[in-house]
Backbone as a printed PyTorch tensor [residue, N CA C, xyz], in Angstrom:
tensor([[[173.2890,  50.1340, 104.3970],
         [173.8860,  49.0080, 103.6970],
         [174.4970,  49.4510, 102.3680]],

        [[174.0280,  50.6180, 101.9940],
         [174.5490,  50.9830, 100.2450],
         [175.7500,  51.6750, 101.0570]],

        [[176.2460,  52.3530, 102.0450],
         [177.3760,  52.4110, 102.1730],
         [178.6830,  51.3320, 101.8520]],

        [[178.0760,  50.4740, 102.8370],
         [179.1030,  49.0870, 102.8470],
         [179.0950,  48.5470, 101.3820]],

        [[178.1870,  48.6560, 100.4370],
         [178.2280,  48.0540,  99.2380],
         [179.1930,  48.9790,  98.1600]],

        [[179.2770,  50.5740,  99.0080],
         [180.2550,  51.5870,  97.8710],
         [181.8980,  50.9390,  98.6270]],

        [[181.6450,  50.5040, 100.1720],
         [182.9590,  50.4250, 100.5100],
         [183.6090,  49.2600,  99.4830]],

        [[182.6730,  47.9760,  99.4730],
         [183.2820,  46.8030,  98.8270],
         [183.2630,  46.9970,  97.4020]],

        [[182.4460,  47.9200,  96.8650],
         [183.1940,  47.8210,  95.3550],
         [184.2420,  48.3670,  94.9920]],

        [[184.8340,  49.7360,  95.7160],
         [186.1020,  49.7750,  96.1350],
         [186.9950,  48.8380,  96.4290]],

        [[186.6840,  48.1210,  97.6030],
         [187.8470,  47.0220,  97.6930],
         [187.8100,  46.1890,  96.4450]],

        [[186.8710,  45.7280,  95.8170],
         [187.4360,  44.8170,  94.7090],
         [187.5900,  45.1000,  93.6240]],

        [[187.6250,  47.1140,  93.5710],
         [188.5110,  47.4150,  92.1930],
         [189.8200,  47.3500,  92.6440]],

        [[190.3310,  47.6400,  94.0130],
         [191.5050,  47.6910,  94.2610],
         [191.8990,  46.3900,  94.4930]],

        [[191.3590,  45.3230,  94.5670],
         [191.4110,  43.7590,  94.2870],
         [191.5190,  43.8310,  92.7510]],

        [[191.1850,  44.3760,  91.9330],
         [191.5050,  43.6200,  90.3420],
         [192.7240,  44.4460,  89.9030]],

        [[192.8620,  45.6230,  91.0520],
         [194.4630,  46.7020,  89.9320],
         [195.2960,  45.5180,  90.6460]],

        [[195.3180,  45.2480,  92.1430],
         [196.5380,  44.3020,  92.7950],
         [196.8150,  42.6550,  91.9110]],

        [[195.8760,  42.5540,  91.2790],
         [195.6700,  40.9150,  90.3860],
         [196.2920,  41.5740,  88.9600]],

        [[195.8950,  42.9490,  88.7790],
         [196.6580,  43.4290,  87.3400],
         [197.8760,  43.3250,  87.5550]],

        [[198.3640,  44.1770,  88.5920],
         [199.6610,  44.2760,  89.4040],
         [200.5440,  42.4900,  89.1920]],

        [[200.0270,  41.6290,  89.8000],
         [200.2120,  40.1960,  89.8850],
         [200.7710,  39.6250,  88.4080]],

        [[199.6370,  40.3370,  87.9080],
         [199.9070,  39.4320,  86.0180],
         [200.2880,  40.3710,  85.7470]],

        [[201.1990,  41.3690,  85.4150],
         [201.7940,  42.2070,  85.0190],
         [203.6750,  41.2510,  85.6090]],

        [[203.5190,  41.8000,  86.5760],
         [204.7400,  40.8750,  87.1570],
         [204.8830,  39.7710,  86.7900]],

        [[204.0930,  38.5770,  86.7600],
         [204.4230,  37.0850,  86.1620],
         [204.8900,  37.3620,  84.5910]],

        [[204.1710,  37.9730,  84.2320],
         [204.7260,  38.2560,  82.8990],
         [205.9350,  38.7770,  82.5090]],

        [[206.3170,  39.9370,  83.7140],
         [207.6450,  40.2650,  83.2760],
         [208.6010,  39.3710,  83.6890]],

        [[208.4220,  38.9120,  84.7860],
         [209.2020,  37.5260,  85.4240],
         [209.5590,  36.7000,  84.5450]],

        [[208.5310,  36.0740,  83.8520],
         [208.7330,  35.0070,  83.0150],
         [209.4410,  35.1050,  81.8710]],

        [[209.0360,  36.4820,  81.6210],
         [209.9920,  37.3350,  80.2080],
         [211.1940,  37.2320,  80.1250]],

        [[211.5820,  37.9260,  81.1580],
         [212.9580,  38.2410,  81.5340],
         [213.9240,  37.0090,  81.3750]],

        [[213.0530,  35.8290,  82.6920],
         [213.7030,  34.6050,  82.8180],
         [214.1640,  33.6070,  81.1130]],

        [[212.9410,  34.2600,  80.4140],
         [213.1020,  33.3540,  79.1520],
         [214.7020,  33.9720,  78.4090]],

        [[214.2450,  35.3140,  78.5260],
         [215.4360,  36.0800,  77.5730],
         [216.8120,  35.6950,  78.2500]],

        [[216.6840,  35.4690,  79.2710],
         [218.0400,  35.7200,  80.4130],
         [218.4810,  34.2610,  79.5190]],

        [[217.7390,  33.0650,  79.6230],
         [218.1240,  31.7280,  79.3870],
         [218.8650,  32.1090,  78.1260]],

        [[217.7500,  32.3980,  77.1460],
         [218.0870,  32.8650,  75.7440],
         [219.6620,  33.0130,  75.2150]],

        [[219.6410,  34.1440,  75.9770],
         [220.8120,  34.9830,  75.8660],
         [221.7020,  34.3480,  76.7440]],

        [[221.8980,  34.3440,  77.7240],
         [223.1200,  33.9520,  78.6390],
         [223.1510,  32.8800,  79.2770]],

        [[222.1850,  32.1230,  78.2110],
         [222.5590,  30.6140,  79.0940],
         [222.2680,  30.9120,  80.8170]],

        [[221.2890,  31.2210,  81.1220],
         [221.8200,  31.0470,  82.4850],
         [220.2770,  32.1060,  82.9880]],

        [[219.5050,  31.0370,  83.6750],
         [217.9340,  31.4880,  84.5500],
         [218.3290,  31.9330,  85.6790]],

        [[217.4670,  32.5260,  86.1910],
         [217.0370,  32.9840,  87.2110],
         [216.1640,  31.7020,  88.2360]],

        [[216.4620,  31.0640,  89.4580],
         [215.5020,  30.7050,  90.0540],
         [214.5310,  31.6320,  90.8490]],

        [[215.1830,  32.9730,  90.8030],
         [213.8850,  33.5760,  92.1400],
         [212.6400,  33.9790,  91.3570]],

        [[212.9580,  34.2540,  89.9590],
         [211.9340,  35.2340,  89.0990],
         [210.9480,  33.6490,  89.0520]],

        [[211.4220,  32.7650,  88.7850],
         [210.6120,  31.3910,  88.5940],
         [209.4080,  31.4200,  89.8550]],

        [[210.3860,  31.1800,  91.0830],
         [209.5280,  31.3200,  92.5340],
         [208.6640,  32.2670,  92.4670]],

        [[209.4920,  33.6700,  92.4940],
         [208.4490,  35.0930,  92.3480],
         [207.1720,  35.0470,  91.5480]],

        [[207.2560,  34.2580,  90.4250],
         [206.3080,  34.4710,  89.6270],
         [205.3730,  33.6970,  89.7700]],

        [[205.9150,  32.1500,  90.4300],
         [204.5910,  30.7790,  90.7280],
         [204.3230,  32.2560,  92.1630]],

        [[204.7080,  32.5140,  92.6370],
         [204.1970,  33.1670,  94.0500],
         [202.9120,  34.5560,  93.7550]],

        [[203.5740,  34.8980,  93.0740],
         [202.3710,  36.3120,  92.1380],
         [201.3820,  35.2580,  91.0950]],

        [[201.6440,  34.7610,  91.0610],
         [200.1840,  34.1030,  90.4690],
         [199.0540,  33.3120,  91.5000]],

        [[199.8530,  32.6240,  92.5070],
         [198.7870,  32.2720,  93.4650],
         [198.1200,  33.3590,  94.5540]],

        [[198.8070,  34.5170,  94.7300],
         [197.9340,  35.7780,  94.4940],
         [196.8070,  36.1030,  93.8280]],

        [[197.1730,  35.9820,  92.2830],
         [196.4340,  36.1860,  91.5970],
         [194.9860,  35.1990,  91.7030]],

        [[195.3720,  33.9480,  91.6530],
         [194.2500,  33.4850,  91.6340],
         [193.3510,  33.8790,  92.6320]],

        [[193.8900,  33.8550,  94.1610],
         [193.5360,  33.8970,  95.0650],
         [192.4890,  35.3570,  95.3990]],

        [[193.0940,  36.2160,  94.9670],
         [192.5520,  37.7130,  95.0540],
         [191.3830,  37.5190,  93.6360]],

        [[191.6380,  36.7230,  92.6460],
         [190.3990,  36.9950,  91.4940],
         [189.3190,  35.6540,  91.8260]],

        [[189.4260,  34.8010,  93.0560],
         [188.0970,  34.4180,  93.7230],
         [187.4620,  34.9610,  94.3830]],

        [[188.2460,  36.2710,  94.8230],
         [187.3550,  37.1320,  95.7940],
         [186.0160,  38.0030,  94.6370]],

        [[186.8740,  38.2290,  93.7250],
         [186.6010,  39.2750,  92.8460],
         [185.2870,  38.3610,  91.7110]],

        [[185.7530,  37.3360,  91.8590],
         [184.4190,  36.5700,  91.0750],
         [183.6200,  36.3160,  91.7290]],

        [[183.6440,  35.4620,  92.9960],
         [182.7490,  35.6480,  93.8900],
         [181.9200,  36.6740,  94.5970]],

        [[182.5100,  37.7500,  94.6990],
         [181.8820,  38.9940,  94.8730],
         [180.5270,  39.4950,  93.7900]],

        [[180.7330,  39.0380,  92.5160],
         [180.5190,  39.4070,  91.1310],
         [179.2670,  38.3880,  91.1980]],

        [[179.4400,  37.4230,  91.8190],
         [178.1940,  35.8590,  91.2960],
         [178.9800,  35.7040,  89.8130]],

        [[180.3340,  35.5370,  89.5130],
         [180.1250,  35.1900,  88.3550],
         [180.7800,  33.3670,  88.4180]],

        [[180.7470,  33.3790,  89.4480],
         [181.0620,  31.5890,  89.5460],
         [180.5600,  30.5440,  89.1830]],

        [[180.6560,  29.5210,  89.0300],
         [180.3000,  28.3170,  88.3970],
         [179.0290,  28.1070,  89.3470]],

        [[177.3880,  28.0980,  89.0090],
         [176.6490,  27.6830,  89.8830],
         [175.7460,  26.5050,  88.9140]],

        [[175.3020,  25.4420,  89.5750],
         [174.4410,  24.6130,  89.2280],
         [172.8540,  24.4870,  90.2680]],

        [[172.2610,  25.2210,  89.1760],
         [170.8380,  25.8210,  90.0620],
         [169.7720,  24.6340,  90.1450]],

        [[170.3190,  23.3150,  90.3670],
         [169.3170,  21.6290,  90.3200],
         [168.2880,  22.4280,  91.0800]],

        [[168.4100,  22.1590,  92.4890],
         [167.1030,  22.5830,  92.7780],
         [166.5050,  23.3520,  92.9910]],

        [[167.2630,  24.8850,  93.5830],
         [166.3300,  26.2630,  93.7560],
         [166.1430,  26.6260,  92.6650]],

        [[165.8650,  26.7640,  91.2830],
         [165.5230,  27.1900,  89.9040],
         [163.6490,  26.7260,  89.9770]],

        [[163.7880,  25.2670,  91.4200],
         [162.3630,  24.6270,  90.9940],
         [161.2590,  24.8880,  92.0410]],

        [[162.2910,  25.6410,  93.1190],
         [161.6270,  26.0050,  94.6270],
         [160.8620,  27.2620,  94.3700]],

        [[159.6040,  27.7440,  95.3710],
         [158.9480,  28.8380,  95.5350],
         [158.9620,  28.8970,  96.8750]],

        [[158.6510,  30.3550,  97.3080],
         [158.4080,  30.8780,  98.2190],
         [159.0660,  30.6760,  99.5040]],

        [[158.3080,  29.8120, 100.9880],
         [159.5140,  29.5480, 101.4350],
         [160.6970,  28.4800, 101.5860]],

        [[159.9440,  27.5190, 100.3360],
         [160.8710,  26.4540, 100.4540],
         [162.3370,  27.0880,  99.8360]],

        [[161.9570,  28.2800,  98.8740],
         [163.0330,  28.3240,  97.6580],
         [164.2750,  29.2730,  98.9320]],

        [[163.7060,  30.0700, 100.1090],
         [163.8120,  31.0710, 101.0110],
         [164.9090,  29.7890, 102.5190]],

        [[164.1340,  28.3330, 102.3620],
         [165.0270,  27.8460, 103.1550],
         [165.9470,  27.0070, 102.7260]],

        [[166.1200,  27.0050, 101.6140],
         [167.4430,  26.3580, 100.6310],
         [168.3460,  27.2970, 100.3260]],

        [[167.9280,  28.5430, 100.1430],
         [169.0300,  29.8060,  99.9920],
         [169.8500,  29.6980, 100.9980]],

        [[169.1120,  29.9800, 102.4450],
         [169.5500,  30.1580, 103.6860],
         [170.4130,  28.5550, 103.9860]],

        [[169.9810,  27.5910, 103.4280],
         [171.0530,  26.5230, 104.0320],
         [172.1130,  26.7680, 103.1300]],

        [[171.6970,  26.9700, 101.9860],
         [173.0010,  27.4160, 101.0200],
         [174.4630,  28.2850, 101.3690]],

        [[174.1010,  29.3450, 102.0100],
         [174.5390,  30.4240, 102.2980],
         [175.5620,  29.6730, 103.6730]],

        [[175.1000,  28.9080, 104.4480],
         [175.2530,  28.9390, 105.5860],
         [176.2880,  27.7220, 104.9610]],

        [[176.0560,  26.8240, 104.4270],
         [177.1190,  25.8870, 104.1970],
         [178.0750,  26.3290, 103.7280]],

        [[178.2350,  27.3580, 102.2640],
         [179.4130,  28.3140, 102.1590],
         [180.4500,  28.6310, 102.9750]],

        [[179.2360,  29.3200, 103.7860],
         [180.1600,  30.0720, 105.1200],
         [181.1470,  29.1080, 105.5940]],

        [[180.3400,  27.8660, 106.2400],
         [180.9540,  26.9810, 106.9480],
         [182.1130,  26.5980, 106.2330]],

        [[181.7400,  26.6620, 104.9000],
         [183.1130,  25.8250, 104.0690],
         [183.9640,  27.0840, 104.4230]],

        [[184.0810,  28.1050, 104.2320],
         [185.0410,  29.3880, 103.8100],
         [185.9100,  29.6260, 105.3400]],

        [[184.7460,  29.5580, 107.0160],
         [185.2500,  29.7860, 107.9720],
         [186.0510,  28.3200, 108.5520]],

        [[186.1440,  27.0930, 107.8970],
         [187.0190,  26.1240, 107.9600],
         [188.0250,  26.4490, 106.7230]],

        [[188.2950,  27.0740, 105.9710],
         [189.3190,  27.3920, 104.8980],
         [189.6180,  28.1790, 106.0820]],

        [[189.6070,  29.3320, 106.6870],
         [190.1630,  30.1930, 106.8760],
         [191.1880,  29.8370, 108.0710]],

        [[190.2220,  28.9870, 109.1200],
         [191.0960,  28.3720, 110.3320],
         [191.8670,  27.8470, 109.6840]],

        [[192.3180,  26.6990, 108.6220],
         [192.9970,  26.0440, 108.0110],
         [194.0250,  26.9810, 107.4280]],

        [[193.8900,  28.0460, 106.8720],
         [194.9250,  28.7160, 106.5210],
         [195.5470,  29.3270, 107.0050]],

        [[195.2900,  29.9620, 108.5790],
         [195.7140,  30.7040, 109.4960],
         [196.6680,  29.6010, 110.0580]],

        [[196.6380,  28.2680, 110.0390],
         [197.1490,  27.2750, 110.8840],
         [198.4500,  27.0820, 110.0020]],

        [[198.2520,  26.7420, 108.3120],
         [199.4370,  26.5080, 107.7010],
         [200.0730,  27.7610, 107.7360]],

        [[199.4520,  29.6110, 107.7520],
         [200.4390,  30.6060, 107.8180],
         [201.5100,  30.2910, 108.9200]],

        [[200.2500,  30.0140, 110.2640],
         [201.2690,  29.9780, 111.2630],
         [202.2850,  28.8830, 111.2170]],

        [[202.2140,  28.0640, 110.8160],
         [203.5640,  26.6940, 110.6530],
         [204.5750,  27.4820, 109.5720]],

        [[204.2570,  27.9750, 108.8020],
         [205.1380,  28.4880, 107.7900],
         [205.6590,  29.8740, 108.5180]],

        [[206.0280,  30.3100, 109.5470],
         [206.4960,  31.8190, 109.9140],
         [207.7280,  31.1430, 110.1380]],

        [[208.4220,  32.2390, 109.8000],
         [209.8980,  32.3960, 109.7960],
         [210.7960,  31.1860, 108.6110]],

        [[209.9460,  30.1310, 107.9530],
         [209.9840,  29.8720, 106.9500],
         [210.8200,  30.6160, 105.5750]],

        [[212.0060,  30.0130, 105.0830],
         [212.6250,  30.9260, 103.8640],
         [211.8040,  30.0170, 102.8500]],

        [[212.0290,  30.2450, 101.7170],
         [211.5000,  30.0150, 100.6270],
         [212.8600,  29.2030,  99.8500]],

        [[213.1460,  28.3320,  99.1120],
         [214.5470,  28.0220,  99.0690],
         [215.0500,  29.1200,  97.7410]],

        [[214.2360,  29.5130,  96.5910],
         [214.6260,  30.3250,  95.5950],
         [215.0120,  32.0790,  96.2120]],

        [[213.6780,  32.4150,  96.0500],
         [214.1720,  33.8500,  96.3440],
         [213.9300,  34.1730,  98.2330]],

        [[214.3220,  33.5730,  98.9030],
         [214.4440,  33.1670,  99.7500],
         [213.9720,  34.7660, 101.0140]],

        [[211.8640,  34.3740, 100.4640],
         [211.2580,  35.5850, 101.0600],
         [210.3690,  34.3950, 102.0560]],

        [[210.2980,  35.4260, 102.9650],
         [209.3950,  34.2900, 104.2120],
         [208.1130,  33.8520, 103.2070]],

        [[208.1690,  32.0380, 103.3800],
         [206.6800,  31.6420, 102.9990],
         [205.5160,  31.9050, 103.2810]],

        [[205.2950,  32.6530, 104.3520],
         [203.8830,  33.2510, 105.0400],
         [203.4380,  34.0600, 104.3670]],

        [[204.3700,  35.2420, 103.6600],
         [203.8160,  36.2590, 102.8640],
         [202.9250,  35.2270, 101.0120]],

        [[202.7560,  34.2880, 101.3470],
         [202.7210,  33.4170, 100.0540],
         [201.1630,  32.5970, 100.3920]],

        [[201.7460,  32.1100, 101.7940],
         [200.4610,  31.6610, 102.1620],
         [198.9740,  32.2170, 102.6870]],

        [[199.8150,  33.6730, 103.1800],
         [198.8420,  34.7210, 103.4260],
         [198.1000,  34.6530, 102.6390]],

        [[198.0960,  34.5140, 101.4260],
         [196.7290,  34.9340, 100.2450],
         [195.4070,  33.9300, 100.4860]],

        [[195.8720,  32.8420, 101.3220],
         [194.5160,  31.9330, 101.1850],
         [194.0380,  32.5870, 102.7790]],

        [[194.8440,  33.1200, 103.7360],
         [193.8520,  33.8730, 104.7510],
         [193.3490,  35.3120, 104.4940]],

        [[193.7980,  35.9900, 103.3370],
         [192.8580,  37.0310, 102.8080],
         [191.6630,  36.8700, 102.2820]],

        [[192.2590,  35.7990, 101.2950],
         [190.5520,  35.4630, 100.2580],
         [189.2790,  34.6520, 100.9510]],

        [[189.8920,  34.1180, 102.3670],
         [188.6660,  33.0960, 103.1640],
         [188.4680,  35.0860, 104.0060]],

        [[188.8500,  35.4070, 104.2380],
         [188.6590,  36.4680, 105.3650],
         [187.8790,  37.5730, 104.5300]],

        [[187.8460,  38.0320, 103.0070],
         [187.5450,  38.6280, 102.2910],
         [185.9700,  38.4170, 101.3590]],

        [[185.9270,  36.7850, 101.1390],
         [184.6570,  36.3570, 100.7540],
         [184.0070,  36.2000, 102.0620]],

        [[184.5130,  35.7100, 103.4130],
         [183.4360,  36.0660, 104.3240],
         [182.7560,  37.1370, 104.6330]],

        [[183.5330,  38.4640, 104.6570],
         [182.8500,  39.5610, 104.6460],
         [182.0710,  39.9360, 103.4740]],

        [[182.3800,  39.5010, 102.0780],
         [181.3800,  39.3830, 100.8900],
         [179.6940,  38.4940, 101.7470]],

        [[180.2700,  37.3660, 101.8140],
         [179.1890,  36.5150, 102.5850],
         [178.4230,  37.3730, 103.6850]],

        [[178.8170,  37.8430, 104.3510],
         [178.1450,  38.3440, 105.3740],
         [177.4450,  39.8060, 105.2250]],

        [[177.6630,  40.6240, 103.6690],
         [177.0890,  41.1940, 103.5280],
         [176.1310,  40.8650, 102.8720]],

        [[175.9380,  39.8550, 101.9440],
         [175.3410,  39.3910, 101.0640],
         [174.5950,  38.5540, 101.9930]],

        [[174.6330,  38.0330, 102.8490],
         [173.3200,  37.4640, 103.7340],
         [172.5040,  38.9370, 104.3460]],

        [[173.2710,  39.4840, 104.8770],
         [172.2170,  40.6200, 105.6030],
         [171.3240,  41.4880, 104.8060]],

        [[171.8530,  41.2730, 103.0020],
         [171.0990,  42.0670, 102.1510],
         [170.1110,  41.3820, 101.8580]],

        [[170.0300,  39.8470, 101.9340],
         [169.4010,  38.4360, 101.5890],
         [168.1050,  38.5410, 102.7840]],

        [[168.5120,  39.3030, 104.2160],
         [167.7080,  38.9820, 105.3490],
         [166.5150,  40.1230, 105.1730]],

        [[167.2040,  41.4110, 104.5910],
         [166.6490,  42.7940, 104.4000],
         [165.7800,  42.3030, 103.2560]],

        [[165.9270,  41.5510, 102.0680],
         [165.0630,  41.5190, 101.3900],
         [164.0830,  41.1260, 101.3690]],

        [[163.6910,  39.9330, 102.5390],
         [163.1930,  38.7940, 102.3980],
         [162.5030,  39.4010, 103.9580]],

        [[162.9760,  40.0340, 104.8850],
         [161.8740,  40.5450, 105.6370],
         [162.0020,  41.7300, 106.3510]],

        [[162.7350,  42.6050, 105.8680],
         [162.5430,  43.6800, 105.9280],
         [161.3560,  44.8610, 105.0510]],

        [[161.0020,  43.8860, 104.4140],
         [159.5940,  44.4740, 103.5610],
         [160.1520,  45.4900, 102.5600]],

        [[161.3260,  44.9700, 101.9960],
         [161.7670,  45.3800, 100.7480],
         [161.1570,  44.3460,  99.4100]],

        [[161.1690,  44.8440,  98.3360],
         [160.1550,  43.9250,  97.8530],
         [161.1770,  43.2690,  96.7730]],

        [[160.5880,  42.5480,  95.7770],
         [161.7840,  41.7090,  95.0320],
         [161.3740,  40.2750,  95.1800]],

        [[162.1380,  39.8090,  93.9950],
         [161.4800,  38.4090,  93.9830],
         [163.0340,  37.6370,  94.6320]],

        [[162.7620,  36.2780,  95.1120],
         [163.9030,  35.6050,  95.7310],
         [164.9700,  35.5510,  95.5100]],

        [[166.2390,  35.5020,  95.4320],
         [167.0300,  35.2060,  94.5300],
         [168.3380,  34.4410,  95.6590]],

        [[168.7760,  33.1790,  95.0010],
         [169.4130,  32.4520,  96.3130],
         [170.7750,  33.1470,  95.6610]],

        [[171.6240,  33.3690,  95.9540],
         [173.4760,  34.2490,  95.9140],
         [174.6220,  32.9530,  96.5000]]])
């Protein structure tokens, strides 16, 4: 399992250079577009598109990357008050409702990619799929987060690794 855990911290450094990558670009996008106005009277619509398009990237690729992290918004009401195995079968419904939410994001996004193929974009007029793709990476990307993070959850809890509970 510490393999798969060197593979994924890899993937989500190369998840935060591609989100650097992202805001690096919106920024120059937006730059440009301002100066262009500035100066020559006269914007750009694709850098506008390009840039709303590299930012929903961005977001999209830095939920993987927070979620990966636990650094997300959690409200711990009731497992903070659970022991043993009650605290052990609230994790596990926890976990499992996630999932459920993330593997209905993902059908859902695979469904709008597929309606959007062959789709132009009306500005910089790049197929919309490459746009919508980002919400079937980040459901396809936190599931495999999820699914390692349960099997490390299963190893801890009875594989006779020791450690105190901790719901993820």
């Amino acid at each position: 399992m510490d393999k798969v855990r060197k593979l994924l911290d890899k993937l989500i450094h190369c998840l935060e250079l591609a989100g650097g990558v992202c805001l690096i670009a919106m920024v120059l996008m937006v730059f440009f577009n301002a100066v262009s106005r500035y100066v020559f009277s006269y914007g750009f619509n694709q850098t506008e598109e390009l840039s709303r398009f590299a930012f929903v990237w961005l977001v999209f690729l830095g939920a993987v990357v927070v979620y990966y992290r636990h650094d997300h918004v959690v409200i711990p009401l009731l497992a903070d008050h659970l022991k043993g195995k009650a605290k052990i079968v609230v994790s596990v419904l926890a976990q499992l409702i996630v999932t459920g939410v993330f593997i209905f994001f993902l059908y859902s996004a695979l469904l709008y990619t597929q309606n959007t193929l062959g789709v132009l974009t009306s500005g910089a007029r790049v197929h919309f799929s490459l746009v919508t793709m980002a919400g079937v990476v980040m459901a396809s990307l936190i599931l495999l987060v999820d699914l390692v993070n349960f099997a490390d959850f299963l190893r801890r809890q009875f594989g006779g690794a020791s450690g105190d509970v901790k719901a993820e």
